[in-house]
C-alpha positions in Angstrom: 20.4 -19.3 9.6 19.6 -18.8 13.0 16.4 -20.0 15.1 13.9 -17.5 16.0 16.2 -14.6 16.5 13.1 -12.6 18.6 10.6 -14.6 19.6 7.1 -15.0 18.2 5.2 -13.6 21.0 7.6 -10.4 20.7 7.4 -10.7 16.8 3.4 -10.6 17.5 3.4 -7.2 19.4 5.5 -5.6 17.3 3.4 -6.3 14.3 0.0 -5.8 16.1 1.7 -2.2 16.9 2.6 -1.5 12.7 -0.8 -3.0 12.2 -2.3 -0.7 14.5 -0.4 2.6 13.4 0.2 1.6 9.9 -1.8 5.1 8.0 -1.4 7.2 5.2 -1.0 4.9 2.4 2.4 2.8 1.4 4.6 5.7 2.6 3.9 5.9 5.3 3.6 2.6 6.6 6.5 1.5 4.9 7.9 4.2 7.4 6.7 3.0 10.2 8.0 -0.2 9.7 11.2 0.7 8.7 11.2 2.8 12.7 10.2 -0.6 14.4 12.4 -3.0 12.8 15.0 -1.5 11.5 15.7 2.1 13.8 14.1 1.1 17.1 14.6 -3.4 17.2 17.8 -3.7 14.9 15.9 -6.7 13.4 17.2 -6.4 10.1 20.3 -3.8 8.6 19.4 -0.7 6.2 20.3 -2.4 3.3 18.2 -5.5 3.6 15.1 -3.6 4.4 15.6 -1.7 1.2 16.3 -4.7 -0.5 13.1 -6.5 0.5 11.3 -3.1 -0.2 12.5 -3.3 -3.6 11.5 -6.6 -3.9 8.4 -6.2 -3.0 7.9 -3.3 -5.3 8.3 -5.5 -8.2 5.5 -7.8 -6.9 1.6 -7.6 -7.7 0.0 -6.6 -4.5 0.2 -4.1 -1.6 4.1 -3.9 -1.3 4.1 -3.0 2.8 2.0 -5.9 3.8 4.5 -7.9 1.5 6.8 -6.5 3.0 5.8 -7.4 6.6 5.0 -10.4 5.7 8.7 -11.4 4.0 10.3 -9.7 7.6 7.9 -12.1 9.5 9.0 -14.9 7.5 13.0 -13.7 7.7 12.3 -13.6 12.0 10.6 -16.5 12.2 9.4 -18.8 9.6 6.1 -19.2 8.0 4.8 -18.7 11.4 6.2 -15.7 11.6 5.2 -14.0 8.1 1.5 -15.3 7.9 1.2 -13.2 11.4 3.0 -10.1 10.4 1.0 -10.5 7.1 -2.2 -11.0 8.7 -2.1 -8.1 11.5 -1.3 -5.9 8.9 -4.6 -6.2 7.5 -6.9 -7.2 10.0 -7.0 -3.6 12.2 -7.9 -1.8 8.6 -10.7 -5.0 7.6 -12.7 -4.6 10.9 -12.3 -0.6 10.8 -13.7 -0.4 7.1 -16.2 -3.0 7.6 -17.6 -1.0 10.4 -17.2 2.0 8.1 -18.5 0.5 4.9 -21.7 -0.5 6.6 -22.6 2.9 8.0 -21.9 4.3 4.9 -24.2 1.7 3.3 -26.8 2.2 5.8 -26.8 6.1 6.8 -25.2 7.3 3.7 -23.4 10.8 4.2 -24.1 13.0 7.1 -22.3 16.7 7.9 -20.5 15.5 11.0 -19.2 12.6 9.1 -18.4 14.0 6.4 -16.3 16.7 8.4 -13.8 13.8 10.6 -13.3 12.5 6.9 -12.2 16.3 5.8 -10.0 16.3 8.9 -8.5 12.7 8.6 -7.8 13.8 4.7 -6.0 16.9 5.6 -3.8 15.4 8.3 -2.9 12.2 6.2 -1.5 15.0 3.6 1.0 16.0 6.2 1.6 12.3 7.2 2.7 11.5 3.6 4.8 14.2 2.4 6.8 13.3 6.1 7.2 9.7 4.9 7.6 10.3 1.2 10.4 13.1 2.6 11.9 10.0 4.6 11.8 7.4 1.6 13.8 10.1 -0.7 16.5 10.3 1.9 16.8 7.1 2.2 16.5 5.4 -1.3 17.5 8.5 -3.3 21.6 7.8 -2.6 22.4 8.9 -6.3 22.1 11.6 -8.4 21.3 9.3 -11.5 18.3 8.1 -8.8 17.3 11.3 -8.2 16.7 11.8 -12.1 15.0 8.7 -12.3 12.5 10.0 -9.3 12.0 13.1 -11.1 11.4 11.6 -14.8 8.8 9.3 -13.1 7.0 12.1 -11.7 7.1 14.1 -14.6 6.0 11.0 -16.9 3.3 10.2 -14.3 1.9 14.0 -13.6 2.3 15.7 -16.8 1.8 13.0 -19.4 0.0 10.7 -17.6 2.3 7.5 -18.8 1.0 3.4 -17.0 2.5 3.3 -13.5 3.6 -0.4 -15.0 5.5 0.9 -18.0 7.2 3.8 -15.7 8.3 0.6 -13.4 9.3 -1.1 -15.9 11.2 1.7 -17.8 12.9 2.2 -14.9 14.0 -1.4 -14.2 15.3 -1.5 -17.1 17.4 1.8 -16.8 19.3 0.5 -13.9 19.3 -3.1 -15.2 21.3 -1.3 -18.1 23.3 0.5 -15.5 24.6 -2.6 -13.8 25.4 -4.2 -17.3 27.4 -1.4 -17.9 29.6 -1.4 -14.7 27.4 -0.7 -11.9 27.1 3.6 -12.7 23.5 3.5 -10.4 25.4 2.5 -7.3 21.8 0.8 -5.4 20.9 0.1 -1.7 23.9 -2.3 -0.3 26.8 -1.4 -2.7 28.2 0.4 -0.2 28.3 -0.5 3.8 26.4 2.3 6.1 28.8 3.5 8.2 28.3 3.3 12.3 25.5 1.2 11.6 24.6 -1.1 14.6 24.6 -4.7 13.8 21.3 -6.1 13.1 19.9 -9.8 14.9 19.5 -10.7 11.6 23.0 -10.5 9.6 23.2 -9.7 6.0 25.0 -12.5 5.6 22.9 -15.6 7.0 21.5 -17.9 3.9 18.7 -20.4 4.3 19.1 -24.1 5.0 17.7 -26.2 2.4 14.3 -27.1 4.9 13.2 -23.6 5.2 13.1 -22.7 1.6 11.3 -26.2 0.8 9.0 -25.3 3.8 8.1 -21.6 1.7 7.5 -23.3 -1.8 5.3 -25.5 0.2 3.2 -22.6 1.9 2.9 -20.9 -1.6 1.7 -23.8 -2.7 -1.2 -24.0 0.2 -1.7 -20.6 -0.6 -2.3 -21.0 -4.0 -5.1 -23.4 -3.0 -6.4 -21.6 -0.4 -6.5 -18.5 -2.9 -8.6 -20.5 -6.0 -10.6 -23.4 -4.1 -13.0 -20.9 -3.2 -13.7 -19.3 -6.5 -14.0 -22.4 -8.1 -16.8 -23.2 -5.6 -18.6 -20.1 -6.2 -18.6 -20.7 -10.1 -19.9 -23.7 -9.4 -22.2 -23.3 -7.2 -23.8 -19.9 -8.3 -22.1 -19.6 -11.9 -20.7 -17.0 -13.5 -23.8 -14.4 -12.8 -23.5 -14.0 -9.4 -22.6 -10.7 -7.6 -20.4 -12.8 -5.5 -18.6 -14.8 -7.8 -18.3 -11.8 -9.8 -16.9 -10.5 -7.1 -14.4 -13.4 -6.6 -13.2 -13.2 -10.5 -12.5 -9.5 -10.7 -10.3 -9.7 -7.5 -8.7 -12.5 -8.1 -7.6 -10.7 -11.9 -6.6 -7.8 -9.9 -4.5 -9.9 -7.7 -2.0 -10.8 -10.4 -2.0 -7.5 -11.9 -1.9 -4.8 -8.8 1.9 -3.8 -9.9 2.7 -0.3 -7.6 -0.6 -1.0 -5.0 -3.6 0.6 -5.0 -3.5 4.0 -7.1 -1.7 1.5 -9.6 -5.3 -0.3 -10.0 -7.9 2.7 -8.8 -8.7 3.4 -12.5 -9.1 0.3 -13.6 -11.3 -0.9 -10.2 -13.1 2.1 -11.0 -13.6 1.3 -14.5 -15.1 -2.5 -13.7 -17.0 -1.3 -10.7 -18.9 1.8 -12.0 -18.8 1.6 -15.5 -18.7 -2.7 -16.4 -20.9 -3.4 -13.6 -22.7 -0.7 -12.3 -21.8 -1.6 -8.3 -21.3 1.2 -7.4 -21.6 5.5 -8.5 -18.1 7.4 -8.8 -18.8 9.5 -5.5 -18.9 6.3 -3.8 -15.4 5.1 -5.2 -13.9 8.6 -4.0 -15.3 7.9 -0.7 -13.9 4.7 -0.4 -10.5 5.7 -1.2 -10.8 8.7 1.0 -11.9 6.0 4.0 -9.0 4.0 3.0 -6.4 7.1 3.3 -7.7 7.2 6.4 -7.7 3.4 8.2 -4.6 1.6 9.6 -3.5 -1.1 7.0 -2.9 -1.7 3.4 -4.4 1.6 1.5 -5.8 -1.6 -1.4 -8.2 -1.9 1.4 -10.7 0.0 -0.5 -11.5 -2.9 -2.9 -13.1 -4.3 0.5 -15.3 -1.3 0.5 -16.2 -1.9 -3.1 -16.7 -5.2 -2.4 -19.1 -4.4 0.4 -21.3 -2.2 -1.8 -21.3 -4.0 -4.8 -23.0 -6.9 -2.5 -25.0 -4.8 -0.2 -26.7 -3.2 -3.7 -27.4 -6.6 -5.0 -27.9 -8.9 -1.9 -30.2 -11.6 -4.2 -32.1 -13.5 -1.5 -29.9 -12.1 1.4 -30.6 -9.2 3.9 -28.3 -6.7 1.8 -25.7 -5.9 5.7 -25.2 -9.8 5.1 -24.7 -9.5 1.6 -22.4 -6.8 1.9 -20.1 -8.6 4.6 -20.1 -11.9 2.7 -19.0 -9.7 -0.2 -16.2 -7.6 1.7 -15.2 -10.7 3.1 -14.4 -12.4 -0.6 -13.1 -9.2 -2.0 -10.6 -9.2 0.6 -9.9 -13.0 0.6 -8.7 -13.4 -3.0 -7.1 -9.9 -2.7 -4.3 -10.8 0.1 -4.0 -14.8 -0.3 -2.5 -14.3 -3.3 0.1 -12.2 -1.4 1.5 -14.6 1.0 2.3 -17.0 -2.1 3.9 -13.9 -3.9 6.2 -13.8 -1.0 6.8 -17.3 0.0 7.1 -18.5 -3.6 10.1 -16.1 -3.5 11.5 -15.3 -0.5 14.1 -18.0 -0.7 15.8 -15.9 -3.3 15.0 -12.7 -2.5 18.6 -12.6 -0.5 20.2 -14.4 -3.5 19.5 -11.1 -6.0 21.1 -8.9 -4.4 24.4 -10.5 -5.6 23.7 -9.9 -9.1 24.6 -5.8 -9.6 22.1 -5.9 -12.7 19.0 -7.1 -11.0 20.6 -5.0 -7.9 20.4 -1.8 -9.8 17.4 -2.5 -11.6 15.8 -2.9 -8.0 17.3 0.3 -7.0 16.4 2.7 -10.1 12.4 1.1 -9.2 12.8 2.1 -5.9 13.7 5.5 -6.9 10.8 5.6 -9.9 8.3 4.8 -6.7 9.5 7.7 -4.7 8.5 9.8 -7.9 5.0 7.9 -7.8 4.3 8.8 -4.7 5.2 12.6 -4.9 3.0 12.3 -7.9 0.1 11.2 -5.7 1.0 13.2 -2.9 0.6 16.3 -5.1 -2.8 14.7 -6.5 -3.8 14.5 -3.0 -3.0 17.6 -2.0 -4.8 19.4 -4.9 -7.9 17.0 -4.8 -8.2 17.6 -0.9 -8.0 21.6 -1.5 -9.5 22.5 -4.9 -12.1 21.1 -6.9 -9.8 19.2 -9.6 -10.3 18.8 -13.6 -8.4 17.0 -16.0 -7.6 19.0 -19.8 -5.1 18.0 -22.5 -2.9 19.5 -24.2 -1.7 17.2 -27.1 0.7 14.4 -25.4 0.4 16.3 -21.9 -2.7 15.3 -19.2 -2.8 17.5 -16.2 -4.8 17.7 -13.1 -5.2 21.4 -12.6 -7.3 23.0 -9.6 -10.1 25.5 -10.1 -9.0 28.5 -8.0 -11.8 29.9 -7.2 -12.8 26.5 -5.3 -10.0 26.3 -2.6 -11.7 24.7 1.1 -9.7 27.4 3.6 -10.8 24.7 6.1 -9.2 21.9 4.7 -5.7 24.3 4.1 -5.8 25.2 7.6 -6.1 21.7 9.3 -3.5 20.4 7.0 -1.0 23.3 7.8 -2.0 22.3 11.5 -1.3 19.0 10.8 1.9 20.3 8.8 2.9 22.0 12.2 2.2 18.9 14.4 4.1 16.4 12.5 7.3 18.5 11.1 7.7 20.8 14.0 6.0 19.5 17.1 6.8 16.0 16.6 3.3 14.5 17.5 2.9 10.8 16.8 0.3 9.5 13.9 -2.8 8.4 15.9 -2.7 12.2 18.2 -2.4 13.8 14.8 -5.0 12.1 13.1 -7.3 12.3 16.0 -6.8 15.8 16.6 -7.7 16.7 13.2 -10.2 14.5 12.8 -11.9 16.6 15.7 -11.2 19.8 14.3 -12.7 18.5 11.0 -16.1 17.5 12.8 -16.5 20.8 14.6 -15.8 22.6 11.3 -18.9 21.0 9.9 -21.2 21.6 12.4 -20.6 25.1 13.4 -18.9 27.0 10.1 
């Protein structure tokens, strides 16, 4: 394999730039991504960013800031991947600390409230363009368009596990390519007039770097549980921290599809087990994390925050809540740089095998369906006052009529405009909305 095919100080403001612009949730900045390093750089082909999206799908754990960390690590080395890993996140950490606190401290206020209505409405747009982007992309097939739909409909009308829609549809293409390959996935077929990428497809690792990747996974894997060890021991197993530390850590290893994967069950610890927090200030922190550059799992760093901040022990509670936001986040994303190191040496190696290939494919085209799913949920929760009813085996989120927000319709068919028509890049967008939001609130 090549040495450093782009530099590390290129490689750095690249990823500071996806850091920087990386909103609206997985989509889009998987999208995002996918326009710096595979469109505008040529770091990598079509088929191995799909590949490693896959891949990454499959993992516990934000999959786009797995996924920038595993290109990091393909450019150059660990080096490489903990600094592509790390800038995605640290843009969206400072912004939500920053917004965590002033929520803490000043609670709700109109004109706040108002740039949130306007960030929400323009993300809506910012999605369905990315989620629009993925289909192209991933949904090559017509037996991968039918898995995309039957995810959808198993996630929006009957309300099935995201884990047991990924797995059923691993399994359906794992079937697939058993039986001959019928799900043709991502790489089966070359891209034709596709410009050769820095990285070839076909470059393998020497023996050094994949020892050198089981060794960082290994760090990591210290790095992730020394600390909660410590805080067991030092302030046992009643402690809002270490509390903190233990629930996190659990939802490390079982975050399979990101964040709306886990909301309910954060939710369910935070609010209902432990009483951090009240289920207005959950929606508010996922609405802040629609809204921040970086992973959208950022919002168990606003739980975090609260649930120290509203039991701070001997601590003034802004210290509390920092200290908290700071675990929370700690034992969230350690364990996703040994995810990837532990198996990026082989990630290159599956795609060989037309099983695991396909399976990788049909869960690719399952997330697509998830995330029309939660782009519709979006869309109605941002417009309509929402409630759940069931009917036998069906669960639906239906809209009450009667409450549709005109205002929130109108800035997202601005933002609509903007982004499909005009062309406007992300931060202009969101900007321009979010200004429109806050004068909404103080004059209408």
């Amino acid at each position: 394999m090549p040495e450093q095919p782009v530099s590390v100080r290129d490689a750095t403001k690249v990823w500071a730039y996806v850091g920087l612009n990386s909103f609206g949730g997985p989509a889009g900045q998987i999208a995002v991504m996918h326009r710096e390093v595979v469109d505008n750089r040529k770091w990598i082909s079509e088929r191995r960013f799909l590949h490693a999206l896959n891949y990454c799908m499959v993992l516990p754990g934000p999959e786009a800031q797995q996924l920038a960390t595993y290109i990091g690590w393909l450019m150059n080395g660990i080096r490489g991947g903990l600094i592509a890993g790390v800038l995605f996140v640290v843009p969206g950490f400072i912004v939500m600390m920053a917004l965590s606190a002033m929520y803490a401290v000043y609670g709700q206020v109109s004109w706040v409230a108002g740039l949130l209505l306007g960030l929400q409405a323009a993300v809506l747009a910012l999605v369905v363009q990315a989620l629009l982007r993925m289909a192209g992309r991933m949904l090559k097939t017509g037996a991968l368009r039918w898995v995309a739909v039957a995810a959808f409909v198993a996630l929006f009308f009957f309300a099935v596990p995201f884990p047991i829609v990924i797995i059923a549809a691993g399994l359906v293409g794992w079937w697939a390519g058993r039986g001959g390959g019928s799900m043709p996935s991502e790489g089966t077929e070359p891209v034709l007039d596709e410009p050769a990428a820095l990285l070839s497809d076909d470059e393998t690792l020497d023996p050094g770097q994949a020892r050198r990747a089981l060794i960082a996974a290994a760090c990591c894997l210290v790095l992730w549980l020394l600390p909660v060890v410590a805080l067991v021991v030092m302030l046992g197993t009643d402690s809002t921290f270490t509390q903190v530390a233990l629930l996190f850590s659990k939802t490390a290893v079982v975050t399979f599809g990101g964040a709306y994967a886990i909301l309910a069950y954060v939710s369910q610890q935070a609010v209902v087990e432990y009483g951090w927090i009240t289920a207005r200030d959950m929606t508010t922190g996922l609405g802040l994390a629609e809204t921040t550059p970086g992973p959208l799992i950022m919002v168990v760093q606003f739980v975090g925050f609260l649930a120290a901040y509203n039991n701070p022990g001997s601590l003034p509670p802004l210290v509390a809540g920092v200290i908290g936001a700071v675990i929370t986040v700690w034992v969230t994303f350690v364990p996703c740089f040994m995810f990837i190191f532990a198996g990026a040496p082989y990630v290159d190696r599956l795609r060989h095998s037309v099983a695991l290939r396909d399976a990788l494919s049909a869960i690719g085209a399952a997330v697509v369906g998830v995330i029309a799913n939660l782009a519709l949920w979006f869309a109605l929760s941002t417009f309509f006052t929402v409630r759940t009813v069931e009917y036998g085996p069906l669960v639906l989120t239906l809209p009450e009529w009667g409450t549709l927000d005109p205002w929130a319709a109108g800035i997202a068919a601005l933002a609509g405009l903007l982004v499909f028509r005009l062309g406007w890049p992300t931060l202009r967008v969101l900007a321009v909305c979010a200004a429109l939001g806050g004068v909404v609130s103080v004059f209408a």
